[in-house]
Each structure stands twice: as structure tokens, then as C-alpha cells.
TIRO-2110 file (N, C-alpha, C; in Angstrom, 1 decimal):
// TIRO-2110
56.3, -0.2, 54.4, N, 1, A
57.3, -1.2, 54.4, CA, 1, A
58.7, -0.4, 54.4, C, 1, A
60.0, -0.6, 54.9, N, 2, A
61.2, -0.2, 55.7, CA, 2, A
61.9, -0.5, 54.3, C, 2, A
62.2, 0.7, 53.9, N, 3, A
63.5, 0.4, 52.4, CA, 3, A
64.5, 0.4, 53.2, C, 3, A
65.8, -0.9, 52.4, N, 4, A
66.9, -1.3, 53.2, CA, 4, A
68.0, -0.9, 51.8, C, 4, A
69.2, -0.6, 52.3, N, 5, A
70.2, 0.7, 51.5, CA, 5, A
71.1, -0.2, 51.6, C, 5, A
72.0, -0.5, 50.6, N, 6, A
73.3, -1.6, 50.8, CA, 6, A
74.5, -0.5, 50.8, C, 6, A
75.3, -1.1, 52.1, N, 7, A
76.8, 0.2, 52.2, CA, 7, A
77.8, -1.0, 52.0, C, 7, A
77.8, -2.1, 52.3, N, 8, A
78.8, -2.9, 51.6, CA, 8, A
78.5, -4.4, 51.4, C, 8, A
79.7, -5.2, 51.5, N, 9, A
79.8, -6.7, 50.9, CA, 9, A
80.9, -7.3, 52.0, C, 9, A
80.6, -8.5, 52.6, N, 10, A
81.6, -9.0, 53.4, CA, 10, A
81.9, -10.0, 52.7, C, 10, A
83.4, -9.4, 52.0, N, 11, A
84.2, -10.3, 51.0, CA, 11, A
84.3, -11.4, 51.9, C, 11, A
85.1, -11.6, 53.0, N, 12, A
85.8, -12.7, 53.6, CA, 12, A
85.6, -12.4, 54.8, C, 12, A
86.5, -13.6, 55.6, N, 13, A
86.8, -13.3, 56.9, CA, 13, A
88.1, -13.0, 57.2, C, 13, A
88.6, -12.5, 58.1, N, 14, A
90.3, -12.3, 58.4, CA, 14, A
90.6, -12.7, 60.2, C, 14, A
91.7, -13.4, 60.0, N, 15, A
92.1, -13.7, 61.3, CA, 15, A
91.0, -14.8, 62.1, C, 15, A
91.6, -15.4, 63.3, N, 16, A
90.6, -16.4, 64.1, CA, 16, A
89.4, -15.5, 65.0, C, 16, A
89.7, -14.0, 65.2, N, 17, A
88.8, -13.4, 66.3, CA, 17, A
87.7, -12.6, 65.8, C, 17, A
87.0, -13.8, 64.8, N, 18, A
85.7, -13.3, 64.3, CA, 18, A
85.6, -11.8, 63.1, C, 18, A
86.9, -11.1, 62.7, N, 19, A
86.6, -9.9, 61.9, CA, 19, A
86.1, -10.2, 60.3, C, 19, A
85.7, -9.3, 59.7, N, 20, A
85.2, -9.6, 58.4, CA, 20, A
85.9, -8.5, 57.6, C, 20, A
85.9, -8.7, 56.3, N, 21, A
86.4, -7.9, 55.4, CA, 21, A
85.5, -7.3, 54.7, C, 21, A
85.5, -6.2, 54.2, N, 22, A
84.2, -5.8, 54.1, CA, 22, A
84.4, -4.7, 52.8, C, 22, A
84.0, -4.5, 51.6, N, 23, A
84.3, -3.9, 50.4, CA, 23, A
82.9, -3.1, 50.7, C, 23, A
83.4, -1.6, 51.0, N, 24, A
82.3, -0.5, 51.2, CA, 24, A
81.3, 0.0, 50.0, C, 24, A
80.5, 0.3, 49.7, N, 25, A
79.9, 0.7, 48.4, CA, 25, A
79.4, 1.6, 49.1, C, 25, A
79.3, 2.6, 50.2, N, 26, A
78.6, 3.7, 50.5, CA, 26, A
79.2, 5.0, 50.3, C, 26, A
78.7, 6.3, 50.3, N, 27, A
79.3, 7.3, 49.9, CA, 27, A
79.5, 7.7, 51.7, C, 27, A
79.5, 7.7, 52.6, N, 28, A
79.6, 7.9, 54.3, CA, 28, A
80.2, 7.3, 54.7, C, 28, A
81.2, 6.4, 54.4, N, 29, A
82.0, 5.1, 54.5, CA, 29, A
82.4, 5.5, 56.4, C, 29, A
83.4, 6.4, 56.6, N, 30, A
83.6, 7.1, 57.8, CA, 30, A
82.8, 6.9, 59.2, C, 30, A
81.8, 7.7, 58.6, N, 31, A
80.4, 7.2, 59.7, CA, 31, A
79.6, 5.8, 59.1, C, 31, A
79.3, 5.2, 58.1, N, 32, A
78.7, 3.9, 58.5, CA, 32, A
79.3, 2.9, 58.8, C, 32, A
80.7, 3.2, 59.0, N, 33, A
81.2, 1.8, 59.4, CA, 33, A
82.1, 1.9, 60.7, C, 33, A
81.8, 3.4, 61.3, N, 34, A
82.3, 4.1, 62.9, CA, 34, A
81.9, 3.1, 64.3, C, 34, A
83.3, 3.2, 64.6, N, 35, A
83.3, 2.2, 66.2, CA, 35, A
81.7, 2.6, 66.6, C, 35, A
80.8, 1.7, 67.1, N, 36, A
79.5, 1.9, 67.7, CA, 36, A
78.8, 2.3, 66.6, C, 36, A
79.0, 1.9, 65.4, N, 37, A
77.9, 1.7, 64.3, CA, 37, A
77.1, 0.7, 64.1, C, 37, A
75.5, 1.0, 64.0, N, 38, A
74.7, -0.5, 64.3, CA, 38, A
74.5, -0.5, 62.1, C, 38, A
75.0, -1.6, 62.1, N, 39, A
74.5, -2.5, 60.7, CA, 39, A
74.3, -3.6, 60.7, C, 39, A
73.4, -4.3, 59.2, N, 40, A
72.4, -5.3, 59.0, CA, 40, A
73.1, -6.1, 58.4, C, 40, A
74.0, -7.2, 59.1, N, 41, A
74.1, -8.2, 58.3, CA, 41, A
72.7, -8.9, 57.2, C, 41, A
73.0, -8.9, 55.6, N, 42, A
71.9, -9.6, 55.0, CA, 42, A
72.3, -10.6, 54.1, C, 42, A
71.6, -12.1, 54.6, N, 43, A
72.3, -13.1, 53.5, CA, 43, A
70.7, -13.5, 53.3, C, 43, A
70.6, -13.9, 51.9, N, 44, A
68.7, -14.4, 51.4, CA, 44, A
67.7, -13.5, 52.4, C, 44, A
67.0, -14.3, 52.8, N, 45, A
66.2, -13.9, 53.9, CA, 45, A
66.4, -13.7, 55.6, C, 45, A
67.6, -14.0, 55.8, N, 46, A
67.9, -13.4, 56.8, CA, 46, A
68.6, -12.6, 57.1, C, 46, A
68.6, -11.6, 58.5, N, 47, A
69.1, -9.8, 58.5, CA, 47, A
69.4, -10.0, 60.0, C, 47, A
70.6, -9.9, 60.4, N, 48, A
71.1, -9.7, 61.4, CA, 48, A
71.2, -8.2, 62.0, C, 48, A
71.1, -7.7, 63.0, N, 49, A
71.9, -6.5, 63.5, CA, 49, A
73.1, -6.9, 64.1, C, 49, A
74.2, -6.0, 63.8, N, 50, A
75.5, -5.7, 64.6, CA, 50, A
76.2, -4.6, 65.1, C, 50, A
76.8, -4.4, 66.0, N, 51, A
77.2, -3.1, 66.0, CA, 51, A
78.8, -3.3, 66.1, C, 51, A
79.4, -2.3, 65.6, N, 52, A
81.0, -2.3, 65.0, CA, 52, A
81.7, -2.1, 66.4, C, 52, A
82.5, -2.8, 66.6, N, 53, A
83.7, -2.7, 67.7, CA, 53, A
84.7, -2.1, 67.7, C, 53, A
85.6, -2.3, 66.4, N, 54, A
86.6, -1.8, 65.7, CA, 54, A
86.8, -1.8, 64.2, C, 54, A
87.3, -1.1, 63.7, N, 55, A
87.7, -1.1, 62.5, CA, 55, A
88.7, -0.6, 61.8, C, 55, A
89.5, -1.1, 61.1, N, 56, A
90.5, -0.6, 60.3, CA, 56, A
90.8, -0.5, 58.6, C, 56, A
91.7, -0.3, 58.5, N, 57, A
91.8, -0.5, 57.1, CA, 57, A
92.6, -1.1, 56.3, C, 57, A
92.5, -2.4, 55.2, N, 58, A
93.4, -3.1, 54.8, CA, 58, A
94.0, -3.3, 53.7, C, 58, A
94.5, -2.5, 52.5, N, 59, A
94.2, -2.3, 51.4, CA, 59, A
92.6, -1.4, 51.1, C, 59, A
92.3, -2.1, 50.0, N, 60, A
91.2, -1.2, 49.6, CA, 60, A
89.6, -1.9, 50.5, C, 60, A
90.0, -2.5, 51.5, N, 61, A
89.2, -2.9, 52.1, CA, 61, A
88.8, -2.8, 53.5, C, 61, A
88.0, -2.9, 54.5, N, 62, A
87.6, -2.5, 55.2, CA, 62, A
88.1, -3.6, 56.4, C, 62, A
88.1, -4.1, 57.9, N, 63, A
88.2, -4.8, 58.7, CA, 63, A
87.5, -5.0, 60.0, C, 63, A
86.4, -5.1, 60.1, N, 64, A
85.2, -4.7, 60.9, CA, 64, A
85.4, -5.7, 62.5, C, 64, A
85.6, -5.7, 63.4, N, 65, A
85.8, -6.3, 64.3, CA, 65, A
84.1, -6.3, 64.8, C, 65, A
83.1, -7.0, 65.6, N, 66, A
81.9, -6.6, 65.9, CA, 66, A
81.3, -7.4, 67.4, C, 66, A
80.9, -6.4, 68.2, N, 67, A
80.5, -6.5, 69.4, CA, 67, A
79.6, -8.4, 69.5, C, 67, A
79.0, -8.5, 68.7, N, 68, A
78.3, -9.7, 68.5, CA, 68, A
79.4, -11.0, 68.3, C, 68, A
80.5, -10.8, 67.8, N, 69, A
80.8, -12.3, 67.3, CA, 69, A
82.6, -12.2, 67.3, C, 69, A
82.9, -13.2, 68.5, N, 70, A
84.5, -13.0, 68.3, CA, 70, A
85.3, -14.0, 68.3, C, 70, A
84.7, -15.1, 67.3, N, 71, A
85.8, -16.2, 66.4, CA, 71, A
85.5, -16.0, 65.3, C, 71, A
86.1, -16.9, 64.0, N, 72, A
86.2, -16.9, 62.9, CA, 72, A
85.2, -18.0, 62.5, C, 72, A
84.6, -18.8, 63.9, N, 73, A
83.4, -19.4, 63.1, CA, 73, A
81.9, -18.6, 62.9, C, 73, A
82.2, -18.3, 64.0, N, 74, A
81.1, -17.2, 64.4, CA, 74, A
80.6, -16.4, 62.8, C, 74, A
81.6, -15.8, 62.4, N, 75, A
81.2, -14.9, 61.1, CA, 75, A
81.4, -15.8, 59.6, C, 75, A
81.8, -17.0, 59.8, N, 76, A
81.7, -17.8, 58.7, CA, 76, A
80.6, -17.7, 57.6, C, 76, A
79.0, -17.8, 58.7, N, 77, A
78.4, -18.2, 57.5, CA, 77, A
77.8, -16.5, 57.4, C, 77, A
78.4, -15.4, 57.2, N, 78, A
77.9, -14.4, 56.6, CA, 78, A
78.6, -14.0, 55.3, C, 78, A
80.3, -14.7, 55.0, N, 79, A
80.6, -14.7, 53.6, CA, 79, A
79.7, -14.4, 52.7, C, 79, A
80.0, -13.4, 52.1, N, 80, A
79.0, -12.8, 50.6, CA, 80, A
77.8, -12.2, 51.3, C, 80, A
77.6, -11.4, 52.6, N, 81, A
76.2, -11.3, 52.6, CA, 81, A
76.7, -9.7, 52.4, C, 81, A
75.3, -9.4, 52.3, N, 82, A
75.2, -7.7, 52.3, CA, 82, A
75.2, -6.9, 53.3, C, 82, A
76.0, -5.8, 53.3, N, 83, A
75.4, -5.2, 54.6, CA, 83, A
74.7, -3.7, 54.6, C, 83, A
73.6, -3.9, 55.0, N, 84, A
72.7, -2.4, 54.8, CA, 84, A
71.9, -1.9, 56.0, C, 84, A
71.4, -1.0, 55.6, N, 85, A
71.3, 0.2, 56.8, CA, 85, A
69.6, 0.7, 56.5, C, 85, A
68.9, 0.9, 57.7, N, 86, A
67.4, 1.3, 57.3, CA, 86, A
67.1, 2.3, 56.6, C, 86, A
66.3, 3.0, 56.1, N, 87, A
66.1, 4.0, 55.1, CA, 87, A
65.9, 5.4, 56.7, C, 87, A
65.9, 5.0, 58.0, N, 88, A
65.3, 5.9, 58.8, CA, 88, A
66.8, 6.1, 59.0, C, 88, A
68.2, 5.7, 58.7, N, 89, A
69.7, 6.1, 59.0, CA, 89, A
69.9, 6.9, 58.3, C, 89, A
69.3, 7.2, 57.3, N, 90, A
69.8, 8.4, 56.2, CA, 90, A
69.6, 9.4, 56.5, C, 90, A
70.7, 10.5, 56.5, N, 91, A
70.2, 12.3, 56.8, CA, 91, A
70.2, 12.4, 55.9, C, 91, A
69.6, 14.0, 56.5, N, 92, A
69.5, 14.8, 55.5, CA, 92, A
70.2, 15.7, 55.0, C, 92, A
70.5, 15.9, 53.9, N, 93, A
71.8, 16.0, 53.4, CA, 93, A
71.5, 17.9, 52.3, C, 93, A
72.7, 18.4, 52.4, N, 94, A
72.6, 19.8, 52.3, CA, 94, A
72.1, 19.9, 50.8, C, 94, A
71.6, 21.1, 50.3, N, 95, A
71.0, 21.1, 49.2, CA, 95, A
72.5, 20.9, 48.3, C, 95, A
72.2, 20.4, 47.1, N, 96, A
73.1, 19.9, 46.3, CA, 96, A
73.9, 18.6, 46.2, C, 96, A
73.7, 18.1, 47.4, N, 97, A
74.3, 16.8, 47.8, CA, 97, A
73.0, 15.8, 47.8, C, 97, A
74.0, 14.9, 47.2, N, 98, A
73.1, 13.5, 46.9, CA, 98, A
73.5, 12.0, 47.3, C, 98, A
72.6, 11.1, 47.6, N, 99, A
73.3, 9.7, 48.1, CA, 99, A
73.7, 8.9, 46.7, C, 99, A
74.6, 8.2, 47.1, N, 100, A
74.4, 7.5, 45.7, CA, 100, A
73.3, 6.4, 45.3, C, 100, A
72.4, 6.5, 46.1, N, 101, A
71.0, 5.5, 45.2, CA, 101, A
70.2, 6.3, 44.5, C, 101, A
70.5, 8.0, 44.9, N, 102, A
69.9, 8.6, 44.0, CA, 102, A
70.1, 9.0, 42.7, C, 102, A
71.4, 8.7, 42.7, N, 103, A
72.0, 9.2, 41.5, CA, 103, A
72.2, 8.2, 40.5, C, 103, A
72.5, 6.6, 40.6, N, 104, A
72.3, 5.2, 40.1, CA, 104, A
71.0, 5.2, 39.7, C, 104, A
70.8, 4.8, 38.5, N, 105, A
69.6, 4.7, 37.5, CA, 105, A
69.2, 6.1, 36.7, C, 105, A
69.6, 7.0, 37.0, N, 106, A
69.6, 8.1, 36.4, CA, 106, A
70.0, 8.0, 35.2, C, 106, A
68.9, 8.4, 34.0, N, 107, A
69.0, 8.6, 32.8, CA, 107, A
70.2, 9.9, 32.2, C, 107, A
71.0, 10.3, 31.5, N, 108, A
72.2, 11.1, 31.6, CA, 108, A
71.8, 11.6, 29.9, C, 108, A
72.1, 13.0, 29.8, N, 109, A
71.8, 13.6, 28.5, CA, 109, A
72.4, 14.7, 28.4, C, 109, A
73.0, 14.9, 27.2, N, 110, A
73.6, 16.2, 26.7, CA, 110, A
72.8, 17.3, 26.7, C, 110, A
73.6, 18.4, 26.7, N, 111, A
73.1, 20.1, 26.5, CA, 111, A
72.0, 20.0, 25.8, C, 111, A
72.5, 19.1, 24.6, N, 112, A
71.5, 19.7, 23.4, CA, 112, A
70.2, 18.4, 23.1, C, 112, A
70.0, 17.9, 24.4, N, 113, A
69.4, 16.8, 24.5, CA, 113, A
68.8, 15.5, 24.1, C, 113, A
70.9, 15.1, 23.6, N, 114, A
70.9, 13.4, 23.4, CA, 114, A
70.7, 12.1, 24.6, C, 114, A
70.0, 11.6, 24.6, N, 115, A
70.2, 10.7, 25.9, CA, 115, A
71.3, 9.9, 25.2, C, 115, A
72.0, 10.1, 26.2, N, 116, A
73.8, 9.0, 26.1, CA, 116, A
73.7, 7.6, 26.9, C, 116, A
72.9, 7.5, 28.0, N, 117, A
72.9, 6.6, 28.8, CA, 117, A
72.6, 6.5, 30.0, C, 117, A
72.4, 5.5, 31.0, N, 118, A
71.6, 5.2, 32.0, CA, 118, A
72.9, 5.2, 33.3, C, 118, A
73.3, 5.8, 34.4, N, 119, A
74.5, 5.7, 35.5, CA, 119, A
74.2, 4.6, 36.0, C, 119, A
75.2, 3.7, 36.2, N, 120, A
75.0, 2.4, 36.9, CA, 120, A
76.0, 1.8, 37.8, C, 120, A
76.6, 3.0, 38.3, N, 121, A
77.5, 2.8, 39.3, CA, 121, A
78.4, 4.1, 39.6, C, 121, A
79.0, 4.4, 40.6, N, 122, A
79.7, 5.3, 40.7, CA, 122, A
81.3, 5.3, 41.9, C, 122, A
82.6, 5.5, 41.0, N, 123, A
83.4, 5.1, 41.4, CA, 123, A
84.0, 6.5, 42.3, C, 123, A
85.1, 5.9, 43.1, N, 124, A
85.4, 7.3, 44.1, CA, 124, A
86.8, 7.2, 44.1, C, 124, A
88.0, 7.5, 43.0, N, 125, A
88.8, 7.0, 42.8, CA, 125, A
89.9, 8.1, 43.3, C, 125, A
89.5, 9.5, 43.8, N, 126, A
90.1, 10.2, 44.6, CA, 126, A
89.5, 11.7, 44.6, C, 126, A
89.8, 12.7, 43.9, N, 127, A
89.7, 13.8, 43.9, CA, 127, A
87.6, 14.6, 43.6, C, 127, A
87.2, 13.1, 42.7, N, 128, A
85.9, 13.8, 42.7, CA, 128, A
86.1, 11.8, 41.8, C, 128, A
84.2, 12.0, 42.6, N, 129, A
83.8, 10.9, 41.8, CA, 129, A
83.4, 11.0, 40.4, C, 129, A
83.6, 9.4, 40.2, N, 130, A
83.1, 9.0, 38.5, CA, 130, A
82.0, 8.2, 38.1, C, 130, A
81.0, 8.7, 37.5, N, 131, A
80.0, 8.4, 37.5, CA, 131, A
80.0, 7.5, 36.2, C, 131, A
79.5, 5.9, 36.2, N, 132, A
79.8, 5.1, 34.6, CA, 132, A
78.6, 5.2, 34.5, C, 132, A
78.3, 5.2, 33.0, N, 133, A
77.0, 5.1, 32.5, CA, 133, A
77.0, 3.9, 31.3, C, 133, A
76.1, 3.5, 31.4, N, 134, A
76.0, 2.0, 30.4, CA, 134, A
75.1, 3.1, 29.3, C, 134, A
76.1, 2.9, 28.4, N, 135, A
75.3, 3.8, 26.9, CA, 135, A
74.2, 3.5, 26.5, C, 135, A
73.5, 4.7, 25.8, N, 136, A
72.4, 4.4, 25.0, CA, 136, A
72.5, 3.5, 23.6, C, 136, A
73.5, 3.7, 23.4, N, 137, A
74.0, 3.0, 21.9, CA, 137, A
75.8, 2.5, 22.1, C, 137, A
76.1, 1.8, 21.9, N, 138, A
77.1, 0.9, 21.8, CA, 138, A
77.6, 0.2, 23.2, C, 138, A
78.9, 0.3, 23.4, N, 139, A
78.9, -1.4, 23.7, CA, 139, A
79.7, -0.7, 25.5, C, 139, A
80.6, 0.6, 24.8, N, 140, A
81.9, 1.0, 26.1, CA, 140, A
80.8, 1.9, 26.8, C, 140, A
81.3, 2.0, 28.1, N, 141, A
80.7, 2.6, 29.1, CA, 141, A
81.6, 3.8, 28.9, C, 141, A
80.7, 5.0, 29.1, N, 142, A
80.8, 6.1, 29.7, CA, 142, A
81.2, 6.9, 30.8, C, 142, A
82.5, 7.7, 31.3, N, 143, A
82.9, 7.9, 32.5, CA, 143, A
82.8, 9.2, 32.7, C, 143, A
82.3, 9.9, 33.4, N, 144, A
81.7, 11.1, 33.5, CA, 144, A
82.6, 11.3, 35.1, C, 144, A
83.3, 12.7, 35.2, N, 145, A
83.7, 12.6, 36.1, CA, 145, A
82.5, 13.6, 36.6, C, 145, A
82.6, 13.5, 37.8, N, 146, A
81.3, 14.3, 39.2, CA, 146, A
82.2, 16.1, 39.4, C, 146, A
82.4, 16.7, 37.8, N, 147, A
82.8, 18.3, 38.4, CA, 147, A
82.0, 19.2, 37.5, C, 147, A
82.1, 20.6, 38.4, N, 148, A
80.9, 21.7, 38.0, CA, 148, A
81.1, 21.8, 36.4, C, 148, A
81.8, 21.4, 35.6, N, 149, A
82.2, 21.5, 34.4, CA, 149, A
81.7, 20.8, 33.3, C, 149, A
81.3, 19.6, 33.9, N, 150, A
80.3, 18.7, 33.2, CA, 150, A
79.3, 18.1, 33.7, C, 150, A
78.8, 18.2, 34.4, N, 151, A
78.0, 17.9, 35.2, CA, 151, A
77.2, 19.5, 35.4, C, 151, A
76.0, 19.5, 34.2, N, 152, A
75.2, 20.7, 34.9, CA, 152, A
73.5, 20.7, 35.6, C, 152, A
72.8, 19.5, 35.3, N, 153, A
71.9, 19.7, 36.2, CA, 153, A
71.9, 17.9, 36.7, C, 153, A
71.2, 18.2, 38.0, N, 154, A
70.4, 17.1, 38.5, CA, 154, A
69.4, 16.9, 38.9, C, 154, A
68.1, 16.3, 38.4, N, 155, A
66.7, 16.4, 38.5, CA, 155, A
66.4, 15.0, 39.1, C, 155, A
66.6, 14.6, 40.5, N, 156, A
66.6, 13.5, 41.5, CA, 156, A
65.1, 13.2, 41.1, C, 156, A
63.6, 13.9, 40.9, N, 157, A
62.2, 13.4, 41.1, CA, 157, A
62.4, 13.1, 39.8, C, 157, A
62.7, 13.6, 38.4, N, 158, A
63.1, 13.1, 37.2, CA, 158, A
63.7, 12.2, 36.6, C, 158, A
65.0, 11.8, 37.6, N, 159, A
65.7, 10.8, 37.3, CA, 159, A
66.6, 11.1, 36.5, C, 159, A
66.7, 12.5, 36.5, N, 160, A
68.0, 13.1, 35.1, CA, 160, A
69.0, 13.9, 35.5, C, 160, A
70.1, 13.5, 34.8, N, 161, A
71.1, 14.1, 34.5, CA, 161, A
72.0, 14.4, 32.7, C, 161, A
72.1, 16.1, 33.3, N, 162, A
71.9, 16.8, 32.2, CA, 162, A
73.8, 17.1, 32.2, C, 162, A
74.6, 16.6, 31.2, N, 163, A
75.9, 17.1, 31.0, CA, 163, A
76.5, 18.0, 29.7, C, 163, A
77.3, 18.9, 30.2, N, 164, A
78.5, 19.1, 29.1, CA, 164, A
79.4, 18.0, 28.7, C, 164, A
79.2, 17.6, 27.0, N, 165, A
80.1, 17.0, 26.8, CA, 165, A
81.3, 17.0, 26.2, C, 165, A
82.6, 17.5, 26.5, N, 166, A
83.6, 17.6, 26.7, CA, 166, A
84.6, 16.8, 25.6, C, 166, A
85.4, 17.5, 25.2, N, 167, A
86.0, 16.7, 23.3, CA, 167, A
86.5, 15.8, 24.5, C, 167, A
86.4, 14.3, 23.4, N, 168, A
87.2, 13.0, 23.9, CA, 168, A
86.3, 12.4, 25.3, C, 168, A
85.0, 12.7, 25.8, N, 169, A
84.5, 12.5, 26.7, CA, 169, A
83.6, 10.8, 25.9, C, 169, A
82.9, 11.2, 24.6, N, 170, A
82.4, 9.9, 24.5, CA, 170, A
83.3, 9.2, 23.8, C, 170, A
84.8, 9.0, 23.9, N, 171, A
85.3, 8.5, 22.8, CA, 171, A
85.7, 7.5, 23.7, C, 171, A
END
């Protein structure tokens, strides 16, 4: 069975000539959402293909023009759907480098081997991403930034991540 990868969310629509607004969650943003990129509209049980016409950028959000559909009714009823990509789109990617589905659900633990918490998302807010973890114990999430300084192993068949933790890091 075909594992399907979610790269974003079509917040809205914009304008009468069918474009969608599209809030990326992929780490390839660049290339999966590149003029002549084919993606899966997915709302419930149904999964459209489309391929990208144009795109730009509008704030923190994406603007997808697409070869399939060019009014604003046309893309109406995909509001809120997902859009993702077959598991056969994914390269392969250099040693050290990871997708972020790999890295989401990953159990996270100190040097001296405290488990702190579980990664449940990861933000890319400029210079190196940030990895949040929903703690093992209390209530505030955890923000781990993604550099060689705290961040010392990753064991992807494990599911672990092993960090330096750094004064003021769980505070």
C-alpha cells in the first residue's frame, strides 16, 4: 500500500482565477511546489492530482496557480484539504540529512540519559530549524534548536534523539 506525505494545507482561495493559498509544512518547499510540480489535492476520501502552473509568494504563505482549474469556483471545494505527495517522490537524501517525518515522533533524551520528551513538530524560522518537543513531564514545550551543539545523535530506525542540554535550554 502507497504511503502519502503531507507538504501543505490549502488555507483559502485568492483572487477569481482559481489560485489557492497554501501554508507549506514541507522541508523542499522550493521543489514541491515548483512550476510543473504534480501534487495530491486530499479532502476525506478523495485525492485529486494537479500540477502547479505558477506560484508565488504572499506573506508567509504560498499562491499556487494550477494547470487543472482557473476560476475561484473551481478550487472552492478544496478549502482545508491536504496536499501530499507519494512516498515514490521522495529522494534520497545525503547521509545526515533527514525528512521531517522522520524526525516528528522521535523520542528526545539527554547525554546522561533523561528522556525529556517526544518532537512534534518542527519549525524553520530562519537560520536552522527548531525542533518542539511535547515533554516528558510538565506542561511547556521544549525548543531545541537543529545545531551541531545540541543536537548530538540521530537514530532514525530507533526513533531517538540524543541532545546536549544547554543552561536555560529546559527552562
Amino acid at each position: 500500500m502507497m504511503e502519502w506525505f503531507n507538504v501543505g494545507k490549502i488555507v483559502n482561495t485568492h483572487g477569481v482565477r482559481g489560485e489557492v493559498k497554501v501554508l507549506s509544512v514541507t522541508d523542499f518547499e522550493e521543489k514541491r511546489f515548483a512550476k510543473g510540480a504534480v501534487l495530491y489535492f486530499e479532502k476525506g476520501a478523495e485525492k485529486e492530482k494537479v500540477t502547479v502552473k505558477d506560484v508565488r509568494y504572499h506573506k508567509q504563505f504560498l499562491l499556487l496557480t494550477l494547470h487543472e482549474y482557473t476560476s475561484l469556483n473551481d478550487v472552492e471545494k478544496w478549502k482545508g484539504a491536504s496536499i501530499v505527495i507519494p512516498e515514490t517522490d521522495l529522494e534520497e537524501l545525503e547521509e545526515g540529512e533527514f525528512y521531517y517525518h522522520q524526525i516528528i515522533g522521535c523520542d528526545v533524551y539527554s547525554e546522561e540519559g533523561e528522556q525529556l520528551g517526544r518532537i512534534k513538530e518542527i519549525l524553520t524560522p530562519g537560520a536552522n530549524d527548531v525542533w518542539v518537543v511535547k515533554p516528558a513531564r510538565g506542561n511547556k514545550d521544549i525548543m531545541i534548536p537543529y545545531i551541531d551543539d545540541v543536537v548530538k545523535d540521530i537514530d532514525i530506525e530507533n526513533q531517538m534523539v540524543t541532545i546536549h542540554v544547554m543552561e536555560g535550554l529546559l527552562s
